[in-house]
BARO-662294 format. One record per residue (C-alpha): residue in one letter; x, y, z. Coordinates in steps of 0.02 Angstrom, whole numbers, plus 50000, padded with zeros to 5 digits. Each point is the difference from the previous one (the first is absolute). Layout:
# residues N
+---------+-------+-------+-------+
: residuo :    c1 :    c2 :    c3 :
+---------+-------+-------+-------+
:       A :     X :     Y :     Z :
...
+---------+-------+-------+-------+
END
This chain:
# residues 235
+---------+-------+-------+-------+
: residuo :    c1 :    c2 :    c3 :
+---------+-------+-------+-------+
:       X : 50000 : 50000 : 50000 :
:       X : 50058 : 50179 : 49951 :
:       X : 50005 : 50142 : 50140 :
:       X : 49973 : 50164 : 49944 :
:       X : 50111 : 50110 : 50087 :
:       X : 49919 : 50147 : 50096 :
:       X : 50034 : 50158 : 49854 :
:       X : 49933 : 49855 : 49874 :
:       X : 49833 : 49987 : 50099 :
:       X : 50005 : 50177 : 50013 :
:       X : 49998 : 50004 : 49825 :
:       X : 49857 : 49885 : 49966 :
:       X : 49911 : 50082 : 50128 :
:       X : 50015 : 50147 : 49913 :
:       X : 49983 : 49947 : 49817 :
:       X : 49818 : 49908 : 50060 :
:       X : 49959 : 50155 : 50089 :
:       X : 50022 : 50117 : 49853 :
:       X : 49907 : 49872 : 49856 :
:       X : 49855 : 50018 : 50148 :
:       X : 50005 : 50185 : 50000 :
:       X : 49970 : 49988 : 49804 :
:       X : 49861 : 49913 : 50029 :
:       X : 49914 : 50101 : 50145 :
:       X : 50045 : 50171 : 49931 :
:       X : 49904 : 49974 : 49831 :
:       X : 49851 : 49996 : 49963 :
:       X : 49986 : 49868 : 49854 :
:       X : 49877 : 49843 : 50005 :
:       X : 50064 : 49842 : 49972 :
:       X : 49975 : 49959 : 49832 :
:       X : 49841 : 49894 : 49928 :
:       X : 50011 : 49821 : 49943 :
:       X : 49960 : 50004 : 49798 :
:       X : 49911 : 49836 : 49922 :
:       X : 50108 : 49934 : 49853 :
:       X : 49975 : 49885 : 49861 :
:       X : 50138 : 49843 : 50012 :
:       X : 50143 : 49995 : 49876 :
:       X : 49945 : 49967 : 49814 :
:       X : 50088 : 49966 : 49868 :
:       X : 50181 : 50020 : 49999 :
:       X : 49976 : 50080 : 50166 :
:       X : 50023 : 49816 : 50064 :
:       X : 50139 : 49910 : 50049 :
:       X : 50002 : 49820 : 50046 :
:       X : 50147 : 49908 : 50075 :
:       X : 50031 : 49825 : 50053 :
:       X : 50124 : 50047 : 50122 :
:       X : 49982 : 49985 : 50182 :
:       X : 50068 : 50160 : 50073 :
:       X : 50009 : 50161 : 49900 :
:       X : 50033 : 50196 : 50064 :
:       X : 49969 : 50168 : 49960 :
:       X : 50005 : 50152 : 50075 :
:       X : 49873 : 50128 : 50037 :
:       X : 50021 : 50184 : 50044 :
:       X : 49823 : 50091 : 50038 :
:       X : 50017 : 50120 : 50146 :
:       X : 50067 : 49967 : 50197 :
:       X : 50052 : 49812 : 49994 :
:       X : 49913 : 49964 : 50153 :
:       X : 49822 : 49977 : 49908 :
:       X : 50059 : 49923 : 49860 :
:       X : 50096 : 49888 : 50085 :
:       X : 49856 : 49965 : 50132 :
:       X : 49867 : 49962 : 49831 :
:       X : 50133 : 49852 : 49922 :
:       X : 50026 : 49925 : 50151 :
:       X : 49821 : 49989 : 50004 :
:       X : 49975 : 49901 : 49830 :
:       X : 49985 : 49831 : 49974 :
:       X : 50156 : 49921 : 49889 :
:       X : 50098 : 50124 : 50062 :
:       X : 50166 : 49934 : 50087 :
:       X : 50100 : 50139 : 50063 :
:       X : 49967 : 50209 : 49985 :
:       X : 50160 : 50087 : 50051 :
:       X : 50006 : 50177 : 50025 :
:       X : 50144 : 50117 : 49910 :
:       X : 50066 : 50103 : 49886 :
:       X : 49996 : 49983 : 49805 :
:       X : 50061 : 50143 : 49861 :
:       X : 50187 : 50050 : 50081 :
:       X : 50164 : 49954 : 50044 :
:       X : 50050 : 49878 : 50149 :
:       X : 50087 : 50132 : 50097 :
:       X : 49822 : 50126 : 50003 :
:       X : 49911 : 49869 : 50062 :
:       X : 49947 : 50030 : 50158 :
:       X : 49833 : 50104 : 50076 :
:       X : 50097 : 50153 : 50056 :
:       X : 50070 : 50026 : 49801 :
:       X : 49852 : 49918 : 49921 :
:       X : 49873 : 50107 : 50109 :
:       X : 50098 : 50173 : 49904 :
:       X : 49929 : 49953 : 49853 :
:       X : 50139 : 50020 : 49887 :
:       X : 50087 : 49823 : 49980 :
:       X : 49888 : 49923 : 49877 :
:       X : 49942 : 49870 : 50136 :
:       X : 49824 : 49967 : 50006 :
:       X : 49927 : 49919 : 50163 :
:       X : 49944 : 49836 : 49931 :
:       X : 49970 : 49832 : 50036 :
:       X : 50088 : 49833 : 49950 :
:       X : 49839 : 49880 : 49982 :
:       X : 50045 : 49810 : 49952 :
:       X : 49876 : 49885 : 49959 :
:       X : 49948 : 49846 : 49944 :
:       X : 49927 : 50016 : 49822 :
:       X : 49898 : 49822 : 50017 :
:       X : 49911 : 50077 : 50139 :
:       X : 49974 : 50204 : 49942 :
:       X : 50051 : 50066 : 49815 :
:       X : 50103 : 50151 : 49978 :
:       X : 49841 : 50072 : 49921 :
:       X : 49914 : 49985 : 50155 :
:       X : 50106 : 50085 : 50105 :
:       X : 50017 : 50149 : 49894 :
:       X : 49803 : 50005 : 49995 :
:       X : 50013 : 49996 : 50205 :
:       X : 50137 : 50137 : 50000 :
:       X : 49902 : 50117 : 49858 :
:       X : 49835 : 49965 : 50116 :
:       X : 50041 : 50022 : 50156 :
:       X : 50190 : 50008 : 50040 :
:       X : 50020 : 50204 : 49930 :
:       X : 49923 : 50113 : 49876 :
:       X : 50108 : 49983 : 49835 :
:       X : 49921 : 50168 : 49976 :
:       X : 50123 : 50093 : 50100 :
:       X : 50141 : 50069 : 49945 :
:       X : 50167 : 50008 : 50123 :
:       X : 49875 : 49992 : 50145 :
:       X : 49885 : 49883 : 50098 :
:       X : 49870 : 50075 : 50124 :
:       X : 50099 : 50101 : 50126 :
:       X : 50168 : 49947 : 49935 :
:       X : 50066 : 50111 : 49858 :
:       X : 50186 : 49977 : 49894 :
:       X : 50038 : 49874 : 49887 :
:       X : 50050 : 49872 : 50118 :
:       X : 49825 : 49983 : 50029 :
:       X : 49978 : 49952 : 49806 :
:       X : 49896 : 49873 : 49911 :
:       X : 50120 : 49888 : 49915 :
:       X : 50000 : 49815 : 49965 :
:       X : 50178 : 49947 : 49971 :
:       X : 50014 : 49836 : 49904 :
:       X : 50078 : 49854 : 50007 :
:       X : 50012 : 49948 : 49819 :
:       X : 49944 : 50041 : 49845 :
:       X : 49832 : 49914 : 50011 :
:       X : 49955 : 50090 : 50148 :
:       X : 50037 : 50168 : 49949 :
:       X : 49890 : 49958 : 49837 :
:       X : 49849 : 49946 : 50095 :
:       X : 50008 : 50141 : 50119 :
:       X : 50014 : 50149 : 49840 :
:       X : 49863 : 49875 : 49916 :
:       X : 49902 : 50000 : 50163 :
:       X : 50016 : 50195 : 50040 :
:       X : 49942 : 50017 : 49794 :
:       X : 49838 : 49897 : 50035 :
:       X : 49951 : 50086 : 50153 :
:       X : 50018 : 50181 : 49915 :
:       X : 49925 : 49936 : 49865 :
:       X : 49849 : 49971 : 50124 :
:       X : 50015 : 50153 : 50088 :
:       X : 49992 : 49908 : 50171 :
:       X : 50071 : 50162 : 50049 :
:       X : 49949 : 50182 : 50026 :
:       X : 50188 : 50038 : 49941 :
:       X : 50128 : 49917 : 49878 :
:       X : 50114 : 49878 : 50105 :
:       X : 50187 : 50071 : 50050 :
:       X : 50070 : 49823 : 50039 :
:       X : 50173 : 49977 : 49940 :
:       X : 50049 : 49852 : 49932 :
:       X : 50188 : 49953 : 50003 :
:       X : 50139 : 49852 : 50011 :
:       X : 50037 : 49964 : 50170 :
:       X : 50169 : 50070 : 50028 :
:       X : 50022 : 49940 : 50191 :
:       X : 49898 : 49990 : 50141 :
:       X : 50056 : 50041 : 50181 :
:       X : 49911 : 49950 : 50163 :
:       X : 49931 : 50134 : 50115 :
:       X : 50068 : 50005 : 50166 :
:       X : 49916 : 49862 : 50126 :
:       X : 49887 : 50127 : 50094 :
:       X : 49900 : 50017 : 49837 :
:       X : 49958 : 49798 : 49972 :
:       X : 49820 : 49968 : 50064 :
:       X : 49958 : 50165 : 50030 :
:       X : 49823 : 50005 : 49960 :
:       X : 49985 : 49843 : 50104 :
:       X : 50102 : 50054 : 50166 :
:       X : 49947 : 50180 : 50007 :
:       X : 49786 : 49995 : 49953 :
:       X : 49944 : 50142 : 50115 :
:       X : 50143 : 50109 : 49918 :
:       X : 49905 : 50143 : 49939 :
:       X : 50105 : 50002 : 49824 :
:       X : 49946 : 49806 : 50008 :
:       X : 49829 : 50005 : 50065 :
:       X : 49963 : 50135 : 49865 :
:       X : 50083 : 49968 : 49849 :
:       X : 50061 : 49819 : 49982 :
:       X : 49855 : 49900 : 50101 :
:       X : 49868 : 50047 : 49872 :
:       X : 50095 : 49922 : 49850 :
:       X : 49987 : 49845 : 50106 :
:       X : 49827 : 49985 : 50035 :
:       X : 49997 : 50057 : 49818 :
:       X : 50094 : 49842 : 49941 :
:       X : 49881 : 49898 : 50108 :
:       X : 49855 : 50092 : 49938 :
:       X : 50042 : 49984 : 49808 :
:       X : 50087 : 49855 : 49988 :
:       X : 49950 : 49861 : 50121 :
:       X : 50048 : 49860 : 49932 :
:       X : 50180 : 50057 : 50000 :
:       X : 49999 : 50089 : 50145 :
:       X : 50110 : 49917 : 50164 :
:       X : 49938 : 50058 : 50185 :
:       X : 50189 : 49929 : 50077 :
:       X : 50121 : 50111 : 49925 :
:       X : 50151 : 49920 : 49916 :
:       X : 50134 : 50113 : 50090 :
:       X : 50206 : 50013 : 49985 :
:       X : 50044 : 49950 : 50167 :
:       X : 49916 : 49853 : 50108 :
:       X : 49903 : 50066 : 50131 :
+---------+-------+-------+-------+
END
């Protein structure tokens, strides 16, 4: 077991404390789930493997983090950083918003048990609003982008072909921002951000923001949806 020394607690402390503030000093909703039509077409992807990744940037990681680990087929959601070099990577640097770094999450999964077209229908739905550009609810720069960063060349084509379709249907009051891109590196967030939704609930920044998207995965998608949380450390 890791102890954090007393200025790195500090520092935590701190770094939780301010995302909070962002929360409580803004007056922004937490956004609406949006119904969506499943992958068509060369929007989908199938796979006979038994573990693939990808990684998914759409606003504070805690949320999106907290919805994966609440789908079926999904094996592991990691919290991190995507978009920027190895030695930006952590949430002081990342949090200035000028390192390229998205907050995102690393979600592997088990393509037998969920398609990659179904979780980008749960992360269009209810995960973020795609509509937002550089910004989601209370938290503004572009670490807090909408990106899907790709692990191969068939993902990245479903996703553009996916984001196509869904314009094409105007799901959305606005055109979708999401970035699509290679995946250039992903780096793990620091230890006090794994679980978060699940260890902190009466958080306001939790209760208010990332909660919803939950029951809003359980609403929309039952079938899929997983009460018992698949989280990154055993608890």
């Amino acid at each position: 077991m890791t102890i954090l020394k007393p200025a790195a607690l500090a520092s935590a402390a701190l770094c939780l404390a301010l995302a909070s503030f962002a929360c409580l000093s803004k007056a922004h909703a937490a956004e609406a789930a949006v119904a969506v039509p499943a992958p068509a077409g060369k929007a989908v992807l199938a796979s006979t493997a038994s573990s693939e990744t990808v990684v998914l940037a759409g606003g504070c990681f805690w949320g999106v983090q907290g919805v994966f680990q609440h789908t079926q087929g999904v094996l592991k959601a990691v919290s991190g950083y995507a978009g920027g070099k190895s030695d930006t990577a952590s949430y002081s640097m990342v949090s200035s918003g000028t390192t390229g770094h998205a907050e995102a999450v690393q979600v592997t999964y088990d393509p037998r048990k969920i398609s990659f077209g179904q979780l980008l229908q749960i992360y269009f739905s209810v995960a973020h609003d795609p509509t937002q550009l550089n910004r989601q609810g209370p938290d503004q720069g572009t670490q807090y982008r909408s990106a899907i960063f790709t692990a191969s060349d068939e993902q990245k084509q479903a996703a553009q072909a996916y984001i196509a379709q869904l314009n094409a249907a105007k799901v959305f009051s606005a055109p979708i921002v999401t970035q699509v891109a290679p995946l250039q590196g992903f780096y793990r967030a620091e230890d006090y951000h794994q679980d978060y939704a699940t260890l902190h609930p009466n958080q306001p920044y939790i209760a208010y923001n990332d909660l919803p998207k939950i029951g809003n995965l359980q609403k929309m998608y039952p079938a899929i949806y997983r009460a018992d949380p698949v989280l990154v450390f055993k608890r």
